[in-house]
N, C-alpha and C positions, 0 to 999 in steps of 0.2 A: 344704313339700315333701311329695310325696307319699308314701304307704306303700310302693308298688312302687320307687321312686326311692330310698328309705332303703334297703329291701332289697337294692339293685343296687348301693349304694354299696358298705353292710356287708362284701357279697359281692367286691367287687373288692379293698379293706382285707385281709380273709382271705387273699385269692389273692396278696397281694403282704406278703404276714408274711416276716420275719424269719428266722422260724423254719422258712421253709420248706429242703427238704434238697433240692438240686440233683440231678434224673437221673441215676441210673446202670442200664447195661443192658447186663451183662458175656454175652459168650459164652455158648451152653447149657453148654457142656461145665465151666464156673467156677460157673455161678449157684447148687450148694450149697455149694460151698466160701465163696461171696462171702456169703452168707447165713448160715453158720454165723461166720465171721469177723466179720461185722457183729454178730452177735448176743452177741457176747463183747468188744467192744469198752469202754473204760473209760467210766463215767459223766463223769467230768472228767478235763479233757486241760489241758494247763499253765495250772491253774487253774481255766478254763471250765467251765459244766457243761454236760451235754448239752442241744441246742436243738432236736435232731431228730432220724429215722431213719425211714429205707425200706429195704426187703429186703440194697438192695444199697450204702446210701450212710448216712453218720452225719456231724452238726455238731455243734459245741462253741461257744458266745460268742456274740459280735457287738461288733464286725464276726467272720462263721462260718470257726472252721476246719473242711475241709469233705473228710471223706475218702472216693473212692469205689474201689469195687470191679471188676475185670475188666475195666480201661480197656488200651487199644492202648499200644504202646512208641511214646513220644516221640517226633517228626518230629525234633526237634535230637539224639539221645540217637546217640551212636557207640560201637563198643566200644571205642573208647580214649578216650571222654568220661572226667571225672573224675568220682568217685562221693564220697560222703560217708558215714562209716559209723558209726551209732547203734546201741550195744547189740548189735552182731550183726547188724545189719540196714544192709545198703547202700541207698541212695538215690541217684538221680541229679536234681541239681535246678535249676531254670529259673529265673531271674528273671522275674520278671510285675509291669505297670504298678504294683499296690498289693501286693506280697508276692511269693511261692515258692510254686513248685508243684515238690511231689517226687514219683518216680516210684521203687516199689520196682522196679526192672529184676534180670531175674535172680531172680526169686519167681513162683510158679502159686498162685494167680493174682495179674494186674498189679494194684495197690495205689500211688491217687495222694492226694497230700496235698496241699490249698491250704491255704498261711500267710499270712494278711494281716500286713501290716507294721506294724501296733498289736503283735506277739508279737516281741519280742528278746530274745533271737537267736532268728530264724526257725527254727531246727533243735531246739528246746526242744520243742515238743508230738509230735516223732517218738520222745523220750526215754518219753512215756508211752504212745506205739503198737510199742515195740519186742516187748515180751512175748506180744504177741495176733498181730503179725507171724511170729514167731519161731514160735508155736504153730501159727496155725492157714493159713501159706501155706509153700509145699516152694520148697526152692532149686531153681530149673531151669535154673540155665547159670552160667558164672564169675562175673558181675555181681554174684550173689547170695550168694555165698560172701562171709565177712567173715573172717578169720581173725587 
């Protein structure tokens, strides 16, 4: 094999890690908030330790849980959806093919959490996002109130 053929593999290897932290690209009007929130986020999340972070997004494990910052309110999400609520903190949450994706609805900024289904109960690593929740995003609508 060639040197540049090594190189090209290496490089695709790298590009397709593990570790990589999935896009996120919240509104200007979020992007310090989501930045400062990211940046206080716990090294280990139920259990896991961190496997990655970008300005606006952090993972934990593998298979990643994988939280990002300044995302849009859920297409399925109504205000008479059921919410779930951790610590003070309400979620509203989806089932998806291999796990849960929660959406804090009713927080500035939006704040989503994917749980692969290796994490039971699914609602377990929101227990160790509640405090940095709770800190560093504001309740902006009933949703988001826990009382």
């Amino acid at each position: 094999m060639s040197r540049r053929a090594f190189v090209l593999i290496a490089w695709l290897l790298v590009g397709c890690s593990s570790d990589e932290v999935p896009a996120a690209e919240p509104p200007a009007d979020q992007a310090r908030a989501c930045r400062t929130l990211v940046s206080a986020l716990p090294s280990r999340v139920d259990g896991d330790l961190d496997s990655g972070r970008s300005q606006y997004a952090a993972a934990w494990g593998d298979p990643q849980i994988v939280l990002k910052c300044g995302v849009a309110v859920p297409s399925g999400y109504e205000k008479t959806s059921e919410m779930i609520a951790v610590n003070g903190v309400a979620w509203f949450g989806e089932e998806q093919p291999e796990g849960y994706l929660f959406t804090a609805v009713g927080r500035t900024p939006l704040v989503e959490v994917y749980v692969p289904d290796s994490h039971q109960p699914e609602v377990n690593p929101l227990v160790d996002l509640a405090e940095p929740m709770q800190k560093y995003t504001e309740v902006s609508g009933p949703a988001g109130v826990v009382e």
